[in-house]
N, C-alpha and C positions, 0 to 999 in steps of 0.2 A: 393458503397463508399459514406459514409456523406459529404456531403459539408460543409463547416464551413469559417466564415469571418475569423478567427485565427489559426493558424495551436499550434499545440501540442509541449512543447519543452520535449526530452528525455535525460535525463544526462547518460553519461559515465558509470557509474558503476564503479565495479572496474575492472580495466583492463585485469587482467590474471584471470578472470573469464569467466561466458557464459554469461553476461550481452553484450556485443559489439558483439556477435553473433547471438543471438536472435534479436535483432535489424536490424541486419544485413540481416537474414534468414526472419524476417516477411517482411521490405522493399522488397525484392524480389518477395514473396507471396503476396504484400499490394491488388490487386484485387481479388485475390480467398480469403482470410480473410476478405473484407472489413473494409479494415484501410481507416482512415482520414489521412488529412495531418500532419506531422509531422518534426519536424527537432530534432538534436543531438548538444548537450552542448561538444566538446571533440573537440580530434587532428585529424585531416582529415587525414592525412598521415599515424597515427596509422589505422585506419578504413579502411583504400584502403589494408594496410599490413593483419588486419586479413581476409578482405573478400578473398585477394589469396590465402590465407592460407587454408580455407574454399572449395575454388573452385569456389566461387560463386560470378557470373558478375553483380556488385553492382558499376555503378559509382556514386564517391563521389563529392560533388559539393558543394568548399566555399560560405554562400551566408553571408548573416545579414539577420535578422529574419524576416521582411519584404517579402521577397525574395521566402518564403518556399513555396509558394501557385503554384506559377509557376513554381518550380521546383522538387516538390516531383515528379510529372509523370515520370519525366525521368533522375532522380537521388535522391541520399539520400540528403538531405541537411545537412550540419552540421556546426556549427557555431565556429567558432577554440576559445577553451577557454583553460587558464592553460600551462603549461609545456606541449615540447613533451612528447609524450611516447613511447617505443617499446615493440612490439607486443613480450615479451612471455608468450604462455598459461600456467597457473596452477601452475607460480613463482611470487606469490605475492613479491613483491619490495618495499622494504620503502619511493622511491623516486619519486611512483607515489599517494601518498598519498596526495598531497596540490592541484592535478589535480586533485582526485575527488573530494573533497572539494570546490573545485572552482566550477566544473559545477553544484553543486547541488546549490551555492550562487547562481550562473549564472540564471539557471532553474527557480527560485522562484524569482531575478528581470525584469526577463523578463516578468510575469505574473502580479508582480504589475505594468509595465511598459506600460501592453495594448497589447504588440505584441502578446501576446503568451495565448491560452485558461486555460489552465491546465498544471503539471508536471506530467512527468512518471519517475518515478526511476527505472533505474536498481541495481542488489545485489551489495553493498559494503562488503568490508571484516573490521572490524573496528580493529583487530590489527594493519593493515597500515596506519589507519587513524590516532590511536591513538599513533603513531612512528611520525607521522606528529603536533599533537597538539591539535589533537581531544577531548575535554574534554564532549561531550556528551554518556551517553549510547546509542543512536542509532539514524538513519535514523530519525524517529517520532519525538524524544526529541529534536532535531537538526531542524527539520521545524518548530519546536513550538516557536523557537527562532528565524529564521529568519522571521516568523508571523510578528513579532513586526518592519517591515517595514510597517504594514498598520496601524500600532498606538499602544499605551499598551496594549490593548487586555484587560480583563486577556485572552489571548487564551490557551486553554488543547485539545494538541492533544490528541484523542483516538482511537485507531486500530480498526479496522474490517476486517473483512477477510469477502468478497463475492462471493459468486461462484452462481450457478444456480438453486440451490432449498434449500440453504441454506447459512444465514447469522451469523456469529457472534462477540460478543464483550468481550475479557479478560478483565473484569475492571484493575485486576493486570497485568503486562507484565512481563518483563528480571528480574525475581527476582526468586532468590533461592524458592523453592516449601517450606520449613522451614520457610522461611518468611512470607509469607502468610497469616497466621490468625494475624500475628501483623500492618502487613501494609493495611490488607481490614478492612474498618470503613463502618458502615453506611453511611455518608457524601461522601465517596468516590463512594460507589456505587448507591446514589441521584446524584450525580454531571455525572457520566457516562450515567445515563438513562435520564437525559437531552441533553444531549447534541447528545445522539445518537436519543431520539424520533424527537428532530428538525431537525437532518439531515437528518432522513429518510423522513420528511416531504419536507423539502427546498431542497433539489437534488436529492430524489429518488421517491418525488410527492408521497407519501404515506400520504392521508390525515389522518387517523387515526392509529395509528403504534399501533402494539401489541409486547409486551417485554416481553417473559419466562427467569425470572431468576433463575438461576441454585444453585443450595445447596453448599455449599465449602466442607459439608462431606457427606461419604456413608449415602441413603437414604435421605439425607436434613438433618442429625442429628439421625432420628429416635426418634423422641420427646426428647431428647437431649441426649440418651440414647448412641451416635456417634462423640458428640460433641455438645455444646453449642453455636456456632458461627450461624448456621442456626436463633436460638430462638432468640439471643438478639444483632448479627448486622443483619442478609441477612433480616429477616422478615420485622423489622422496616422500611428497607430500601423500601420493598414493598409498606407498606404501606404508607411512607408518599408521594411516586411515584403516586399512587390512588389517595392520597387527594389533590396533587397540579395536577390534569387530565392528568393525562396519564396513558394506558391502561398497566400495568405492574400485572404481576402473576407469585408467585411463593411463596418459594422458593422451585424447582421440585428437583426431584433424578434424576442426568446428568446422569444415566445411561440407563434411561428410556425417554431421553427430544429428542432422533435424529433420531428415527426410521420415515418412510414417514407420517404416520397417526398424529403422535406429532408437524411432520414440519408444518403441515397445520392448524395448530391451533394460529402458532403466524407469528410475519415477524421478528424477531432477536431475538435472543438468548444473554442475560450476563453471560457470565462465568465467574467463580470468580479468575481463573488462566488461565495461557497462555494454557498448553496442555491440560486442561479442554476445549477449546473453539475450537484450533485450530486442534485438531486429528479430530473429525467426518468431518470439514468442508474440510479437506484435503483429506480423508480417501473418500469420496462423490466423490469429483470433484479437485482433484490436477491438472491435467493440465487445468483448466478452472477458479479456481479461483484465485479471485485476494485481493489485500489488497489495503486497502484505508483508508484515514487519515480523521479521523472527526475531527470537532472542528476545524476548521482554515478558515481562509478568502478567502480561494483559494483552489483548488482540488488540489489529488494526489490521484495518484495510484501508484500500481508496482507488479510484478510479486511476488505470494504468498511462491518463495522459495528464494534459496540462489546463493552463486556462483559458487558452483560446479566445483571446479577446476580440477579433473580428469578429465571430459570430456571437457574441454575449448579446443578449437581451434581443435577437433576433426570431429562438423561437426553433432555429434548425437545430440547435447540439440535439445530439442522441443520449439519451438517460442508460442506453445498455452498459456499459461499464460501471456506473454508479449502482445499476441494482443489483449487478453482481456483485459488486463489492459487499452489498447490505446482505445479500444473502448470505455467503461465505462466512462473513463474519457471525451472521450470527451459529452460524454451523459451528465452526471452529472455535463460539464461546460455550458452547457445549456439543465436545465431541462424539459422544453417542449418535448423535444426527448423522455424524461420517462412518461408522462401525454395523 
């Protein structure tokens, strides 16, 4: 298990999901995973309700965040944020929607506040959030705004998804697949490949990043014989990636960019859409990888699926995505760990 001056803070998720049980299940496991120390943004008394629920001998222990280092050994720590809540699995509830909301605020002042290394998100359900007042499309677009506690930024978050022998980045994200060719610009996909070749450099210590950008149609176009968008945005976007030094090629046929021989050719991949990017990476390593927010002032991670409400409070979700997540991040809140 890493030591660390700071312990990790973990939000709540949402409640009647597997997010408070993965949590739950890796704390228990935290020395055969080698987890670092961490604590929980949520209601202690919800957390003591799903661990019996579960089966599993998880004491919980109010502290302030301070507190976590000395007490992860021998209990979870969690720091009471938000309304109560009660434990039931797989009934998403409108009324616990301003508590997850709160712990993610929570989560992200706690890290510009010093106590805290990094945030791990567990899955929200964003219809309850948006029953609550959520005026974000998601988790991502939601930290990119509470960013703007460490000054205007401009900060852009951008998604990745990492797992263990392969990394990637949707330039586009939660957008209709029809959308697509109107919302990806050249400038969109220059501004992505900055931001992801510094990150890979500043947190993942890759001093020289190699980026395969992926085609938006069959073949890359097929000399545009599939489409145009390959020739006159993905290309330029390449090149002018080249000319301001960063090592970017492409634009490749995504059907041919994920097999093992291809992986070793670059270290991230741009996909020009979500399940362009995120099927191989899941399809490789689902219970292993993890998702993480580039472009902000502070780390995040979180587990690379969702909330899975038929299995909440069952006992079968698997914690491996969540511990990856906890590791990772705290690697990438200090990068030394990766160099």
């Amino acid at each position: 298990m890493r030591s660390a001056h700071h312990p990790l803070v973990v939000t709540c998720g949402e409640p009647a999901g597997i997010g408070p049980d993965i949590a739950l299940m890796a704390w228990s496991r935290r020395d055969e995973l080698g987890l670092p120390a961490f604590y929980m943004r949520a209601d202690p008394q919800f957390l003591a309700d799903r661990a019996a629920r579960l089966g599993l001998s998880v004491p919980i222990r109010t502290v302030e965040p301070g507190q976590t280092l000395d007490a992860f050994a021998e209990a979870l720590p969690v720091v009471p944020t938000g309304a109560p809540v009660a434990d039931r699995p797989g009934e998403a509830q409108a009324d616990t929607g301003a508590a997850v909301i709160s712990s993610i605020e929570a989560a992200v002042a706690d890290v510009r506040q010093g106590v805290a290394t990094a945030v791990v998100t567990n899955p929200i359900h964003k219809k309850v959030l948006y029953d609550a007042g959520f005026r974000h499309p998601g988790h991502t677009e939601f930290l990119g705004v509470l960013a703007e506690q460490w000054g205007p930024g401009p900060w852009r978050p951008v998604m990745m998804l990492a797992g263990p022998s392969l990394m990637v980045v949707p330039v586009t994200t939660h957008i209709a697949l029809r959308r697509v060719p109107d919302v990806l610009t050249t400038d969109l996909i220059v501004e992505t490949g900055h931001i992801v070749a510094r990150d890979l450099k500043v947190r993942f210590g890759i001093a020289a990043p190699r980026l395969s950008v992926a085609g938006l149609n069959p073949h890359a176009g097929e000399g545009g014989t599939m489409g145009i968008e390959d020739e006159t945005v993905v290309a330029p976007a390449v090149a002018r990636l080249r000319a301001e030094g960063i090592d970017a090629r492409g634009p490749f046929p995504a059907d041919t960019l994920f097999h093992p021989a291809a992986r070793r050719e670059y270290d991230c991949v741009l996909g020009m859409y979500h399940d362009q990017a995120l099927i191989p990476v899941k399809t490789i390593a689902f219970d292993e990888t993890v998702n993480v927010t580039l472009g902000l002032p502070f780390v995040r991670t979180s587990p690379d699926h969702g909330t899975a409400f038929p299995i909440a409070g069952t006992g079968t979700a698997r914690p491996d995505s969540f511990a990856a997540s906890v590791r990772l991040a705290a690697a990438l809140g200090d990068p030394s760990v990766l160099t």
